[in-house]
C-alpha positions in Angstrom: 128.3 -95.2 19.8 126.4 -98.4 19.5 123.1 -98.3 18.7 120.8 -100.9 19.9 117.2 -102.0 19.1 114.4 -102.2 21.6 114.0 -106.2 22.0 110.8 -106.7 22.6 110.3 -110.4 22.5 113.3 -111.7 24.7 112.8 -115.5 23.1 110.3 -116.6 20.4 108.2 -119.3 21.3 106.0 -121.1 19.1 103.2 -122.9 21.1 100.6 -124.9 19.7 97.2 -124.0 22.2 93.6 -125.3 22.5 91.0 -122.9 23.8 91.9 -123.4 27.3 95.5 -122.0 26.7 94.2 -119.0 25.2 94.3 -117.7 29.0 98.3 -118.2 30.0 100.1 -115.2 30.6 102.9 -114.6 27.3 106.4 -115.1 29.2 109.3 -113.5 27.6 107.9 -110.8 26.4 107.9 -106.9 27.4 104.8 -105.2 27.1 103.9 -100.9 27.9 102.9 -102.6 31.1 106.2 -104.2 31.7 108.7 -101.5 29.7 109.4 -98.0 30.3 110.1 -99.3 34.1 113.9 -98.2 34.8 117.1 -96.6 33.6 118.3 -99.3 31.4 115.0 -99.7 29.4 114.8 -95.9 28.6 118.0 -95.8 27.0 117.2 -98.8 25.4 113.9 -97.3 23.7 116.3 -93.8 23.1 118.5 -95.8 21.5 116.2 -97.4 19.2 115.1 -94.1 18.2 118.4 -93.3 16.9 118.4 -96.2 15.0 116.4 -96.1 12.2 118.6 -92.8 11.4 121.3 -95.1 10.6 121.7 -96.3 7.3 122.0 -99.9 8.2 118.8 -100.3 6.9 118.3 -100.3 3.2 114.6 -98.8 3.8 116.4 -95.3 5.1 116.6 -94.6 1.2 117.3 -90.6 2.0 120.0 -90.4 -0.7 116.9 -91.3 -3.3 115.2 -87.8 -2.0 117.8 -85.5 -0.8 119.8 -86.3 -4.0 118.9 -88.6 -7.0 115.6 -86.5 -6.9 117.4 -83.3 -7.7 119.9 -82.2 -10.4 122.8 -83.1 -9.0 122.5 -87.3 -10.0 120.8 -90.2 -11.2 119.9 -93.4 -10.2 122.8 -94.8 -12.1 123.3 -98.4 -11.3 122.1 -101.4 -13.8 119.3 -99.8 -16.3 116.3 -102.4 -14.1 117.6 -102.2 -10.7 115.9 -100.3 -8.3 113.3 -99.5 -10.7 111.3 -97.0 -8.5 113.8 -94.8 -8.0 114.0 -94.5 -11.3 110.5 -93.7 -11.5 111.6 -90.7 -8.5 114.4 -89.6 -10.9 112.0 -89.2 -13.4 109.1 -87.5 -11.5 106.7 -90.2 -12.4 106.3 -91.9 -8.7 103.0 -92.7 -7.9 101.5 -93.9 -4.9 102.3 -97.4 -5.1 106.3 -96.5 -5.3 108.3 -98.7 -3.4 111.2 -96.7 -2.6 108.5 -94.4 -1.5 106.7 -96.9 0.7 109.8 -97.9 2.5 111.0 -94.4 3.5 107.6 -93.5 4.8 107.2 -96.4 7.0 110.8 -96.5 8.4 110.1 -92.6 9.4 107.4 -93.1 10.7 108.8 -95.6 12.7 111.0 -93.4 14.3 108.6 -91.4 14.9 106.6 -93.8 16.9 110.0 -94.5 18.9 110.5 -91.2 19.7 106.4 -90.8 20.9 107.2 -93.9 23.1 110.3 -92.2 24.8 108.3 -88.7 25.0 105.2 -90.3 26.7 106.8 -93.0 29.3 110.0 -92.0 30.1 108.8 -89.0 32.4 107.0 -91.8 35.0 110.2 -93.4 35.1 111.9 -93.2 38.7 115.2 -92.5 37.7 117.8 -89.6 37.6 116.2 -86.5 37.0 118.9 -84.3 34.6 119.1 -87.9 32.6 115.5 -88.6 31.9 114.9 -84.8 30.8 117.7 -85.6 28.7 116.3 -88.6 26.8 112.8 -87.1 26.6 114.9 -84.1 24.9 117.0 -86.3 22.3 113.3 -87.9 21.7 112.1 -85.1 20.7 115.5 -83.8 18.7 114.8 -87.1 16.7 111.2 -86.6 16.2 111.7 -83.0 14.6 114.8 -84.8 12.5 112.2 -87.1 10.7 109.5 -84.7 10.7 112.1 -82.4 9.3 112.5 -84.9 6.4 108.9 -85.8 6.0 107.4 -82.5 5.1 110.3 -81.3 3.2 109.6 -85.2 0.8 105.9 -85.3 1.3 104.2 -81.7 2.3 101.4 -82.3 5.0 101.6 -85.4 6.8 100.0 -86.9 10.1 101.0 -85.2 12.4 101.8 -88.1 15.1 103.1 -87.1 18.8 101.6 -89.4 21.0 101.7 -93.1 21.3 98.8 -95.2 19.3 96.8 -96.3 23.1 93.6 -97.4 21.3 92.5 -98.4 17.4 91.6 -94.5 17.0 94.7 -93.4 17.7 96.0 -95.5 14.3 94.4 -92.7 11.9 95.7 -89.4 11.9 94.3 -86.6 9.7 97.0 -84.6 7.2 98.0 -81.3 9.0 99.7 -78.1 6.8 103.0 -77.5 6.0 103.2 -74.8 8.9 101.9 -77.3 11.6 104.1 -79.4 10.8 107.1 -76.8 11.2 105.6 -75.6 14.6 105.6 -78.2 16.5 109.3 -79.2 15.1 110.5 -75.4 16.4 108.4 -76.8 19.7 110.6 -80.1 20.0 113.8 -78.1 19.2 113.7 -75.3 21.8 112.7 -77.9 24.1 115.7 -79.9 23.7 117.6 -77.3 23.8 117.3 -76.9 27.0 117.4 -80.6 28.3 120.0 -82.3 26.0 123.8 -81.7 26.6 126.6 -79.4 25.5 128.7 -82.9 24.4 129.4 -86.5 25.8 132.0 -88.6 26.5 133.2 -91.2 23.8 130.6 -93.7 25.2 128.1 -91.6 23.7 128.7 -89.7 20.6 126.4 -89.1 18.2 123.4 -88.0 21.0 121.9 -85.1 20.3 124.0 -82.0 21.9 122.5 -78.7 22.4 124.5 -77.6 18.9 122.2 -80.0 17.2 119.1 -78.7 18.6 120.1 -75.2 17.8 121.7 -76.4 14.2 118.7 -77.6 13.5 116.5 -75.0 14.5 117.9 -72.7 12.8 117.4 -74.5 9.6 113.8 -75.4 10.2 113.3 -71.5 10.3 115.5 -70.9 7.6 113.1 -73.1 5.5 110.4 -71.5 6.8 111.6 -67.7 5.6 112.0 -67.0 9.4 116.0 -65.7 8.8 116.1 -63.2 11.9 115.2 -66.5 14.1 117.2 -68.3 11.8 120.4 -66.4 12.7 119.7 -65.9 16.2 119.8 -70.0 16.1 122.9 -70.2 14.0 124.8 -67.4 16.0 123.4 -70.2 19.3 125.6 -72.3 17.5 128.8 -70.5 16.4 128.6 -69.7 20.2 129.9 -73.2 21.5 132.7 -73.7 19.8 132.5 -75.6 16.9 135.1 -74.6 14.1 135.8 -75.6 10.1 138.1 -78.9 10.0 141.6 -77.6 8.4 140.9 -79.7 5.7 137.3 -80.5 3.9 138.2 -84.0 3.6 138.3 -85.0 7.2 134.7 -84.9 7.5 134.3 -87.7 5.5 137.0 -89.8 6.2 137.2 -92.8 9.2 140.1 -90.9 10.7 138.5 -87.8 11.4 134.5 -89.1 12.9 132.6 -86.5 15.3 135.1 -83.9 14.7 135.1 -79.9 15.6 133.0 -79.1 12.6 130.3 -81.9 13.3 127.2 -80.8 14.7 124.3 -84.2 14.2 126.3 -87.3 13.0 125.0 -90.5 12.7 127.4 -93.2 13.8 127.8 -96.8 12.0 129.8 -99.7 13.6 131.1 -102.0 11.2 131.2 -106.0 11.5 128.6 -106.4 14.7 126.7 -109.2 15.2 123.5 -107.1 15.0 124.3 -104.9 11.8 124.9 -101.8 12.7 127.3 -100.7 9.7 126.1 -98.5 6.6 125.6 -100.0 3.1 125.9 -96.8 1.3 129.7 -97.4 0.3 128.2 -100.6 -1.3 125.3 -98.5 -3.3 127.6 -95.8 -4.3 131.3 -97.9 -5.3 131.8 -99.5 -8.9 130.7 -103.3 -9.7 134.6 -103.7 -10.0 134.5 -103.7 -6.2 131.1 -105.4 -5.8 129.1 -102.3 -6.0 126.1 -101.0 -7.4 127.1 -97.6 -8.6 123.6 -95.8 -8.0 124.0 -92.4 -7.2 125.7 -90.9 -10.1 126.9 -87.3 -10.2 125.4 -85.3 -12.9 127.5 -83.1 -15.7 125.2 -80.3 -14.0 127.3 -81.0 -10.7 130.4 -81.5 -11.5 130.0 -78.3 -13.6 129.0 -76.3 -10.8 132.4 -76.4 -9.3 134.7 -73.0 -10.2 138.4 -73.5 -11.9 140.6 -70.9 -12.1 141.5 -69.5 -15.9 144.2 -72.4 -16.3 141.7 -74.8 -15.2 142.7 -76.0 -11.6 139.2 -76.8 -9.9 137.8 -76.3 -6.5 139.6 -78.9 -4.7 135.9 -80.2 -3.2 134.9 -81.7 -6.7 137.4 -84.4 -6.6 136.6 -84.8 -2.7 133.0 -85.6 -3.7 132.9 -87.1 -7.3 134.7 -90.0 -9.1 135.7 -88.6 -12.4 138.3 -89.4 -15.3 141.6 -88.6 -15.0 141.4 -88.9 -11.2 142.2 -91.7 -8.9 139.2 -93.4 -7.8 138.6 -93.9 -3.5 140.7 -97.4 -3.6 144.1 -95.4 -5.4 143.2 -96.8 -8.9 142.7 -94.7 -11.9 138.9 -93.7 -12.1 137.3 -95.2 -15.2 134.1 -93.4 -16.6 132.7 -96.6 -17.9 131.7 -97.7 -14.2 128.9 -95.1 -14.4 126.1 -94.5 -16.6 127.1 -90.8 -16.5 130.8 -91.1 -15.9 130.9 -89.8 -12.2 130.5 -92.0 -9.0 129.9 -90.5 -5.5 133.4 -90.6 -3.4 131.8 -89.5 -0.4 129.8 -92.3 0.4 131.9 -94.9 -1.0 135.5 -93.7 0.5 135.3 -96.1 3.2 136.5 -99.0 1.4 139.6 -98.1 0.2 140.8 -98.7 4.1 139.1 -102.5 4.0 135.7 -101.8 5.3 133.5 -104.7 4.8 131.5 -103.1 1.3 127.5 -103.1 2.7 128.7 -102.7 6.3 130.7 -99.3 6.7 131.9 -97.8 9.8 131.4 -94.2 7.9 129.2 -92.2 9.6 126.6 -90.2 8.2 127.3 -86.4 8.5 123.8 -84.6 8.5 124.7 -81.0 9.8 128.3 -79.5 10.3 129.4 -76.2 11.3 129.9 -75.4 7.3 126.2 -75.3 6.9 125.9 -73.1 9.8 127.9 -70.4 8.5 126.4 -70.6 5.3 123.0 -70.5 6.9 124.2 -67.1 8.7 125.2 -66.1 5.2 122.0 -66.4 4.1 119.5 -65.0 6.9 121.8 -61.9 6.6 121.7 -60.9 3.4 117.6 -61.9 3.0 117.9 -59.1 6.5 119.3 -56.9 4.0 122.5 -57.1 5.8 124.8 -58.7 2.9 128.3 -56.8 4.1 128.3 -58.8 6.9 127.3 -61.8 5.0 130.4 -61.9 3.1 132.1 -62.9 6.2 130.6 -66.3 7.3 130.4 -66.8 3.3 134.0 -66.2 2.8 135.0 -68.7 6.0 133.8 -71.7 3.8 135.1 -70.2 0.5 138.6 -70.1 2.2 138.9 -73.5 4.1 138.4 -75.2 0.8 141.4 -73.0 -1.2 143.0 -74.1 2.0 143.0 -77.6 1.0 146.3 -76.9 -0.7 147.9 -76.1 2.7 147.0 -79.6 4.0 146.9 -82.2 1.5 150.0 -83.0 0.6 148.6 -85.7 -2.3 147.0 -82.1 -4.1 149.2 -81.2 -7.0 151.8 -77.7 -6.3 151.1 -79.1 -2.4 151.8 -75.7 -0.3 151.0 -72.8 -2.2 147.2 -72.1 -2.6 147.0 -71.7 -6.9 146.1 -68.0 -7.8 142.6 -67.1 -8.4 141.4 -70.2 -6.7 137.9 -69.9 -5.1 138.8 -66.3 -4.2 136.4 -64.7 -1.8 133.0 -62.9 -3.0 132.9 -59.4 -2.8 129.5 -58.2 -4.4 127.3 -56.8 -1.8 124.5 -56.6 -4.4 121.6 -58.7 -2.5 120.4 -60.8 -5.6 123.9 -61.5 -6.8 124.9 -62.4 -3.4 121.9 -64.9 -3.3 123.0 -66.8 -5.9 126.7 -66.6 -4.5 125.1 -68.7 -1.4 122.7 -71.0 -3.1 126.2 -71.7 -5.6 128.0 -72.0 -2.0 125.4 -74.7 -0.3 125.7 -76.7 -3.7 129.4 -77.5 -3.6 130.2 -77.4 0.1 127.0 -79.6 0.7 127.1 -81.6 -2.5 126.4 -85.8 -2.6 125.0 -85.1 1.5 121.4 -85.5 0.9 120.6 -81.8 0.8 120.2 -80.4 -2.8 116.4 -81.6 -3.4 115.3 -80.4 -0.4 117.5 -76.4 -1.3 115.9 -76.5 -5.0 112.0 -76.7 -3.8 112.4 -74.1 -1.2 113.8 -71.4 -3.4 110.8 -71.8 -4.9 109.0 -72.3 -8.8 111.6 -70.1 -10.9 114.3 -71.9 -9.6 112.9 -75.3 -9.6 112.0 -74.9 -13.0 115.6 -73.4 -14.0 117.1 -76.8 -12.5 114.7 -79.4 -14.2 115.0 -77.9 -17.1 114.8 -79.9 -20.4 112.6 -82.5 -17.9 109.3 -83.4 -17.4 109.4 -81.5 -14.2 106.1 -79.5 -13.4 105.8 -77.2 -9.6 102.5 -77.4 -9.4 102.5 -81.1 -9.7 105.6 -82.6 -9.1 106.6 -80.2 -5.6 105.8 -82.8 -3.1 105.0 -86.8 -3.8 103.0 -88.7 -3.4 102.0 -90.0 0.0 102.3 -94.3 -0.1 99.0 -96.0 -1.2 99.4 -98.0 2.2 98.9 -94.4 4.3 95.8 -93.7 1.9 93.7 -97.3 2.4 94.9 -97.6 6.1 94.6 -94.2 7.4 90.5 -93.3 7.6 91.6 -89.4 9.1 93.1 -89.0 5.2 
């Protein structure tokens, strides 16, 4: 699906007025009085919603939190590039952070798109089922950055109306659990508005599967697992199934396949960019890249091996590493990385000639893995861990599998012994950490990890930052962007 912007200045005219000009009507130019007027111009604003999801922009910096902020890599790139992420790596962001700065504002963006939709569509004379629709991927998209938000940042403005007067531009912080509320609110509505799936025109709308999907992980984070797995079992419900191969859900080949549940789409070489830059930010400088991103030791080591050392086949779908072949077929060479690992999954785009910066790879932000690994984990917190094992084992076995379906894996046919064998221990605690391991190499180099160490809480937090300055109490949340604290007189 192409996205589009919202144009709102048709042509740009620069006029040169004396005081008696100051009355003439602006002409080519939409206003709230002139938009939100017919079919066309809601999908237009829905659409621009959607957009700053997209990684086209460099300002949608989500890799920065969801990974190089937790253990799994680094910054990498040249030693003064992108120095505030660094200073996130590190734990010693302050307010002034740009990296910081730019995620807040292009969120909040969205956020004031999807208000926009909420507030005008309904007055729109049009098809009935269609405008609930929009008004429910508005609000699927308004919970998606909130999701993000308060998961970075902790309490936030809570924004769900348009800014109609200079009061409206402050907003006071609201908790943690308000915050989560009134995402559960926007979810169950769109649930019932947005559609079971569309037509190649429009994939990568919101479906009902996303609303659900994502439901049930906003009350997984919340601790709310019998909600949590009614949500998740909403999902398993309609169909969606694991990809024979792991691989396919990040290849061009394989885009808005069985398993995907919220994808953002990219569109490579328009005239408006629409593309992503990721495979730029996470490929070598030998292909014009930046290599940030880099996979940590801790990572890679995560991943099992059997006792003659053949590893998890997902290790070398996600991470670069020596003695492997690198996205592009040649050898991978640890010296392109500060830590000797580069992120394939982002990058793996340009090894079939997409323009580096402008990659038609989409973004996968929930698949059908996650949802069984989500059901793994609301049953055994219900104290039901036998039947946990099952949706556990699922994911556990499709990646073994791998050895069924790719023929370039070494012994191609026969799944080697003792490889990723399926968990067994119905011991609650032992089969906590079984899942946690589970989300970390299924989920690994998708934006997730930061986001899974924080809400499992101090012990664990403190257990992953080891040897760091890392401190709970201090370092749980950052720091909301000086411009929110001088502009904002609620705060």
């Amino acid at each position: 699906m192409k996205i589009k912007k919202i144009v709102l200045a048709v042509s740009l005219l620069t006029l040169f007025v004396n005081c008696s000009d100051l009355d003439t009507e602006l002409k080519g130019q939409y206003t709230t009085d002139t938009f939100f007027k017919n079919k066309d111009q809601a999908l237009l604003a829905i659409n621009a919603t959607y957009q700053i999801a997209a990684f086209s922009s460099s300002n949608n910096n989500l890799w920065v939190f969801g990974d190089v902020a937790s253990d799994d890599t680094v910054k990498g790139g040249n030693p003064g590039d992108q120095s505030d992420v660094a200073f996130i790596d590190n734990f010693q962001a302050n307010p002034d952070n740009g990296a910081i700065e730019s995620f807040w504002q292009h969120y909040y963006e969205g956020i004031a798109r999807a208000n926009n939709v909420i507030y005008y569509v309904p007055s729109i004379d049009m098809d009935a089922t269609l405008r609930d629709r929009i008004v429910g991927e508005a609000k699927f998209l308004r919970a998606y950055y909130y999701f993000h938000l308060v998961n970075i940042f902790g309490q936030v403005p809570l924004r769900t109306t348009p800014a109609l007067n200079v009061d409206d531009l402050s907003a006071p912080l609201a908790s943690v659990a308000d915050i989560y509320a009134q995402m559960e609110s926007d979810l169950r509505d769109a649930s019932v508005t947005l559609y079971p799936s569309y037509g190649p025109a429009d994939l990568g709308r919101a479906t009902q599967g996303a609303a659900f999907g994502l439901l049930a992980k906003v009350y997984l984070f919340q601790a709310k697992y019998a909600q949590a797995l009614a949500a998740a079992n909403q999902v398993e419900s309609m169909g969606y199934s694991l990809t024979t191969l792991y691989n396919f859900n990040f290849d061009l080949t394989h885009k808005n396949n069985s398993e995907s549940i919220f994808e953002i789409q990219h569109l490579t070489t328009q005239l408006v960019g629409q593309g992503s830059y990721l495979n730029q930010y996470a490929s070598p400088a030998i292909s014009n890249g930046y290599f940030f991103n880099a996979p940590t030791s801790s990572l890679v080591n995560s991943y099992e091996k059997t006792p003659t050392d053949v590893y998890d086949p997902r290790l070398d779908y996600t991470v670069g590493r020596a003695g492997q072949k690198w996205v592009n077929g040649m050898d991978f060479d640890p010296e392109w990385s500060p830590t000797g690992f580069l992120d394939k999954k982002q990058a793996n785009d340009v090894v079939v000639g997409q323009p580096i910066g402008d990659g038609a790879k989409n973004y996968v932000f929930m698949r059908f893995a996650e949802i069984l690994l989500i059901k793994a984990e609301a049953l055994n917190e219900l104290n039901r861990s036998s039947e946990a094992l099952n949706p556990l084992n699922q994911v556990r076995e499709r990646a073994r599998n791998s050895y069924l379906y790719d023929p370039l894996l070494p012994g191609f046919g026969t799944v080697p012994p003792l490889l990723l064998p399926d968990v067994t221990t119905t011991n609650q605690f032992s089969l906590r950490d079984a899942i946690r391991h589970e989300r970390r190499v299924e989920l690994g180099l998708e934006f997730h990890r930061y986001y899974d160490i924080m809400r499992y809480g101090k012990a664990y937090a403190q257990a992953a930052f080891a040897g760091t300055s890392f401190s709970y109490e201090t370092n749980r949340y950052f720091p909301l962007p000086q411009s929110e604290l001088d502009t904002n007189t609620k705060i």
